[in-house]
C-alpha positions as CSV (number, residue, x, y, z in Angstrom):
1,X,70.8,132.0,151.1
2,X,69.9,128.4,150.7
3,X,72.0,128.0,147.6
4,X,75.2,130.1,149.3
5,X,74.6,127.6,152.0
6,X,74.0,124.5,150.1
7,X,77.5,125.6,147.5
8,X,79.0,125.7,151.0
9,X,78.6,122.5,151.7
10,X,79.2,121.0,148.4
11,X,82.6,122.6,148.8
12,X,83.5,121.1,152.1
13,X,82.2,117.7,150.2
14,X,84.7,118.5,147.2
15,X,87.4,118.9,150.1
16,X,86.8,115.7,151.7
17,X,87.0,113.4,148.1
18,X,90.7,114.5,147.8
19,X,92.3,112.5,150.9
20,X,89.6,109.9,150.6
21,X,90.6,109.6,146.5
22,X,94.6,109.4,147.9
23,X,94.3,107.0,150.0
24,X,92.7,104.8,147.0
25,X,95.3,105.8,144.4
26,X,97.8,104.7,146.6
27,X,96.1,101.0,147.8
28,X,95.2,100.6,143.8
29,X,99.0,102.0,142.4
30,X,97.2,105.1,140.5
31,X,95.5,107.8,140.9
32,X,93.7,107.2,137.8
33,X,92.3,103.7,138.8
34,X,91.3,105.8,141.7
35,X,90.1,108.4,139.8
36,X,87.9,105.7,137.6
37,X,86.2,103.9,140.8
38,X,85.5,107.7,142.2
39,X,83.3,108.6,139.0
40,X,81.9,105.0,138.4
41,X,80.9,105.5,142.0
42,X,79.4,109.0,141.7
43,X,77.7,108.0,138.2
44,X,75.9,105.0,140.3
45,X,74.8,106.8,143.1
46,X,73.1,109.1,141.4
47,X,71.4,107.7,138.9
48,X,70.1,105.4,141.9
49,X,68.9,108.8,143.3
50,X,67.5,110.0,140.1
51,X,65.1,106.8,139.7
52,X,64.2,106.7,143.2
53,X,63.1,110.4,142.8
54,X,61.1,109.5,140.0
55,X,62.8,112.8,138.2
56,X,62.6,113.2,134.0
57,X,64.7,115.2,131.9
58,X,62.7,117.2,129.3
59,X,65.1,118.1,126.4
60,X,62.8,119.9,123.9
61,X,65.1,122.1,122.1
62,X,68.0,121.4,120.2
63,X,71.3,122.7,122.4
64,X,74.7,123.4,121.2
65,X,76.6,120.7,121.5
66,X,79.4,122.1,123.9
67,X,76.7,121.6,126.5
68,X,77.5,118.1,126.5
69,X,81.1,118.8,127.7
70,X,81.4,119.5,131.0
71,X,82.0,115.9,131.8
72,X,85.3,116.6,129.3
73,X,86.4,119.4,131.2
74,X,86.2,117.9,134.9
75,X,88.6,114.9,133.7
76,X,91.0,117.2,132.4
77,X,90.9,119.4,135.7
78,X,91.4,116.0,137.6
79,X,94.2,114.9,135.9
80,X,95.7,118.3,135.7
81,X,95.9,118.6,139.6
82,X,97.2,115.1,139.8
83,X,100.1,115.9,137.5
84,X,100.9,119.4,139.3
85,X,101.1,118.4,142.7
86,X,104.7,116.7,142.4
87,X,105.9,119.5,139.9
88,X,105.1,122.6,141.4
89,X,103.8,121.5,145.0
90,X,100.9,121.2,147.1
91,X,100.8,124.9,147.8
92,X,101.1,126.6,144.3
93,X,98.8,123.3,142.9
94,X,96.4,124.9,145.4
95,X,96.4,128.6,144.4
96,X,97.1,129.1,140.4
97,X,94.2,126.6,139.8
98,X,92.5,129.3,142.2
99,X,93.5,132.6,140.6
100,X,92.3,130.7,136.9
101,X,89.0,129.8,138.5
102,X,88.2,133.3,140.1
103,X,89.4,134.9,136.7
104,X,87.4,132.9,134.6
105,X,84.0,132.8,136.8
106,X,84.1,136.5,136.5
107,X,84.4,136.6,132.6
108,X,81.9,134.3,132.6
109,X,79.5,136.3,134.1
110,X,81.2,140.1,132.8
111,X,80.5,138.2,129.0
112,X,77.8,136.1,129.7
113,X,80.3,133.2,127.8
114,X,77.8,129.7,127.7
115,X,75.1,131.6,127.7
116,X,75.1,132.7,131.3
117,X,73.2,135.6,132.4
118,X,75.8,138.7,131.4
119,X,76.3,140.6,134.9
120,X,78.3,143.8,134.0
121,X,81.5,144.0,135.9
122,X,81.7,147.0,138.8
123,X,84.5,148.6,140.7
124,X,82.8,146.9,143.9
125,X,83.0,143.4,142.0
126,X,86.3,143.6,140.8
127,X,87.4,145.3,144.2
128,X,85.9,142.4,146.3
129,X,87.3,139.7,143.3
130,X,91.0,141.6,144.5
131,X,90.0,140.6,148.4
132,X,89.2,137.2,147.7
133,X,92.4,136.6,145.7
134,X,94.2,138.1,149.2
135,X,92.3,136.0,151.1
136,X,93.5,132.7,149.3
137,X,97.2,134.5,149.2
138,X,96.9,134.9,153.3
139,X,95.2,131.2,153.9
140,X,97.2,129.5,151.5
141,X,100.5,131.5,150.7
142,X,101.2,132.9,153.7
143,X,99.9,130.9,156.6
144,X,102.5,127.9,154.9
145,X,105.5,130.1,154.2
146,X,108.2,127.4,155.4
147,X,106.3,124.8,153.2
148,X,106.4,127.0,150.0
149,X,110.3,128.0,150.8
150,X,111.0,124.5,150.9
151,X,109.0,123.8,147.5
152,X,110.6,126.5,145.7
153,X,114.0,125.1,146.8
154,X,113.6,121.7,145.4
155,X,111.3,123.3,142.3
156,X,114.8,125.0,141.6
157,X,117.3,121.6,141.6
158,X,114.5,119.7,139.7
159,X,113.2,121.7,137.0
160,X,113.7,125.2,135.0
161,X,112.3,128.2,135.6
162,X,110.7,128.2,132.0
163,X,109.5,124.9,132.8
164,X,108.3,125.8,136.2
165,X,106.3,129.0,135.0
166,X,104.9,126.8,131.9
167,X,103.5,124.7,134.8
168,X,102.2,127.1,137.0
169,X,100.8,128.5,133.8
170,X,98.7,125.5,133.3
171,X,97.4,125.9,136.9
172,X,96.2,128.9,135.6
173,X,94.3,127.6,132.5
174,X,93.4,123.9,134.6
175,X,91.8,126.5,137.1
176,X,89.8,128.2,134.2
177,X,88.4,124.8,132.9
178,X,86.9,124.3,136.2
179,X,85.1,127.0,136.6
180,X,83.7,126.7,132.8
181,X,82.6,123.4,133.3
182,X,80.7,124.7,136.5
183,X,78.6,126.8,134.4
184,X,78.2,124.4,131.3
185,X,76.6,122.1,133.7
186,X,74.5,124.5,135.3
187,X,73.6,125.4,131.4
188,X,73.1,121.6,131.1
189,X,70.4,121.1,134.6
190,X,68.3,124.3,132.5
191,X,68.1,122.6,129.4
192,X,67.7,118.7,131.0
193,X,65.5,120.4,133.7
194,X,67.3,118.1,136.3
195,X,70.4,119.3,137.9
196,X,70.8,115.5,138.6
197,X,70.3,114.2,135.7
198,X,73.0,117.1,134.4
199,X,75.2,115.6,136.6
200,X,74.8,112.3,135.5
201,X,75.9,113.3,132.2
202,X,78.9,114.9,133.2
203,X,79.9,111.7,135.6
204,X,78.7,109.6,133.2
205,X,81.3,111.3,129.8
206,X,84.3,111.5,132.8
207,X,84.0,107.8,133.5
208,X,84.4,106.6,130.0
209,X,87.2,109.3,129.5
210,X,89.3,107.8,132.2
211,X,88.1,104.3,131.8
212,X,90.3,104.8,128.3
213,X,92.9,106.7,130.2
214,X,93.1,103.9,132.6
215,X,93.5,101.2,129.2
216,X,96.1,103.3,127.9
217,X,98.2,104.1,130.7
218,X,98.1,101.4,133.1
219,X,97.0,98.9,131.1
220,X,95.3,97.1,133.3
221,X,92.0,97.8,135.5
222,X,93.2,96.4,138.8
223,X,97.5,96.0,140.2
224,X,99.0,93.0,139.6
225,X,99.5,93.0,143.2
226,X,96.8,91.7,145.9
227,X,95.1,95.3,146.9
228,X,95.4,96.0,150.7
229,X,92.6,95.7,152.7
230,X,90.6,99.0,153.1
231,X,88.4,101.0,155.1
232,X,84.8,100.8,153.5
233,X,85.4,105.1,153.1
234,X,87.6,105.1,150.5
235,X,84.7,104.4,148.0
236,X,82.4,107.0,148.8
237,X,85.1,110.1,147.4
238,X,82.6,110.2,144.0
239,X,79.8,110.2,146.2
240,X,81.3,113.3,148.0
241,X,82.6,114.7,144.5
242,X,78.8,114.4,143.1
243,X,77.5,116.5,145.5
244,X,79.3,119.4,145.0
245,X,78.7,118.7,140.8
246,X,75.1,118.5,142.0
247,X,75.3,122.3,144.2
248,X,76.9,123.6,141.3
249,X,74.5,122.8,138.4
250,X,71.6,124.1,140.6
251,X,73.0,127.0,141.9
252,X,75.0,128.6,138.8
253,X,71.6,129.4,137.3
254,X,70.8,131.4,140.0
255,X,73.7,132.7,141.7
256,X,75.7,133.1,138.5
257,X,79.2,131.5,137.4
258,X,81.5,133.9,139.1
259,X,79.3,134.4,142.6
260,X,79.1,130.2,142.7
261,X,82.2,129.1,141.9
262,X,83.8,131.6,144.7
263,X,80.9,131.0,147.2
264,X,82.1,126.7,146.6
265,X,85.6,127.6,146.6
266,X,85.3,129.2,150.1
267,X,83.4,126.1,151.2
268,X,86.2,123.7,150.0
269,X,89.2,125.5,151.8
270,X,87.3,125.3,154.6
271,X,86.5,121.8,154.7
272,X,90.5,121.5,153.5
273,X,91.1,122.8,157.1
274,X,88.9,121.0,158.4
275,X,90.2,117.8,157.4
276,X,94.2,118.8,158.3
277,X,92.8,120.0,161.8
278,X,91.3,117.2,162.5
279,X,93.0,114.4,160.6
280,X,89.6,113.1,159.1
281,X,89.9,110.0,156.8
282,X,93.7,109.0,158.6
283,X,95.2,112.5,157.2
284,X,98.0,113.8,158.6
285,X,96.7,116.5,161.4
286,X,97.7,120.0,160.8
287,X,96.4,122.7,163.4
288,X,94.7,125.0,161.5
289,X,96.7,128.8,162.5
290,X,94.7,132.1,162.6
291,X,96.6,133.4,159.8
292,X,94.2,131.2,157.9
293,X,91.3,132.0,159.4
294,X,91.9,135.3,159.0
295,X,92.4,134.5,155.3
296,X,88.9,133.0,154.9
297,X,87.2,136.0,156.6
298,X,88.8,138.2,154.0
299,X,87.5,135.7,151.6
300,X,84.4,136.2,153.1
301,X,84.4,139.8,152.5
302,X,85.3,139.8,149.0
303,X,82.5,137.3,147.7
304,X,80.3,140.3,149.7
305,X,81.8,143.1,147.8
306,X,81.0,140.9,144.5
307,X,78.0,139.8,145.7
308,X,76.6,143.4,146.2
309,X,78.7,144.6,143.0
């Protein structure tokens, strides 16, 4: 129960780094600058934690060397959802990276892929994987049917339809990436024996990546323009973001790939909600309907049913 609980949390974390992220992207002209202060800022903080803790890593067999990529994987997740927000919306950006994530967390497991601990796949499992996909269709689909009329209208006048599925596709696959860097760095805190220190890897390889993205792209590490002054939040997103890398790499061990990434998911649409009801970190406020709630109680009931499968 502590781990469901502490993956909870992380999730609501995750949920909280996006507007905070935003809201840098846009006062530093890309999300990628904001993306690079959000890992520098996660790496720092937790190194400072590890030394403070006084925590070693105790590598003492030679690993494969795809352990060392989960750090590889979260920047290409990042970048993905930051390039399919303006193609296929906010809602569909929301669920296809979902459906790839659920997918994959359960082949992981069904497999044993990474050397996770192989959990056979049940009727009940696959039966409560089926309710939690519903659940994100009710909270997500559903509950914003006006907003995803609207995005399939201008989807239509602004792209193809083979273009548009190749997209959605991609959520898909961006989705699966996720969820196997989720279990590479739980792989990662076993061998390391420091879910910290595991995640200081994986900040650590994700702030060089887009520290060269950065180079490439925008050139430059800072706008030529003077950069607004900002609330002292809008630096603490990798803190937030680190936490939930942190939940993950300890609990993945345990819990297993599939059972952890769907326990975190359901703790990061939460703390979505949470964040459009109230307007945290100057959002926009959006009252949360029942139609969602009652999407995360069915949510709730299929990581049960996979749970006890």
């Amino acid at each position: 129960m502590l781990y469901i609980v502490g993956l909870l949390l992380g999730g609501i974390a995750l949920a909280n780094q996006s507007p905070i992220n935003a809201r840098l992207g846009a006062a530093l002209k890309s999300p990628f600058r904001s993306s690079l202060v959000s890992f520098t800022v996660g790496f720092v903080f937790l190194l400072i934690i590890f030394l403070v803790t006084g925590q070693q890593v105790n590598l003492t067999e030679q690993q494969p060397w795809w352990i060392w990529t989960p750090g590889v994987f979260g920047v290409v997740y990042l970048t993905s959802n930051i390039l399919l927000f303006p193609k296929i919306g906010a809602i569909q950006a929301i669920v296809f990276p979902i459906v790839g994530q659920v997918l994959m967390g359960l082949m992981i497991d069904t497999f044993g892929w990474f050397e996770a601990k192989q959990l056979p796949m049940t009727l009940t499992k696959a039966g409560g994987a089926a309710l939690l996909l519903l659940g994100v269709y009710i909270a997500v689909v559903w509950a914003n049917r006006r907003e995803l009329t609207r995005e399939n209208t201008i989807d239509k006048s602004e792209e193809s339809t083979v273009e548009l599925n190749a997209w959605r596709s991609w959520g898909v696959i961006a989705g699966a990436v996720s969820s196997a860097q989720q279990a590479i760095a739980g792989k990662l805190a076993v061998a390391l024996g420091s879910a910290i220190g595991a995640a200081i890897v994986s900040f650590g390889v994700g702030m060089v990546i887009i520290f060269l993205v950065v180079l490439l792209r925008d050139k430059r590490l800072v706008p030529n323009q003077p950069i607004p002054k900002q609330p002292k939040w809008v630096y603490i997103g990798g803190i937030l973001g680190s936490l939930f890398v942190v939940a993950m790499a300890v609990s993945v061990p345990v819990l297993g790939a599939g059972f952890a990434v769907m326990v975190g998911l359901i703790g990061a649409l939460v703390g979505s909600m949470a964040v459009s009801h109230f307007g945290w970190w100057q959002s926009p406020r959006q009252a949360v309907s029942w139609m969602k709630v009652l999407g995360i109680l069915v949510m709730a009931v299929g990581v049960a049913f996979i749970k006890l499968g």
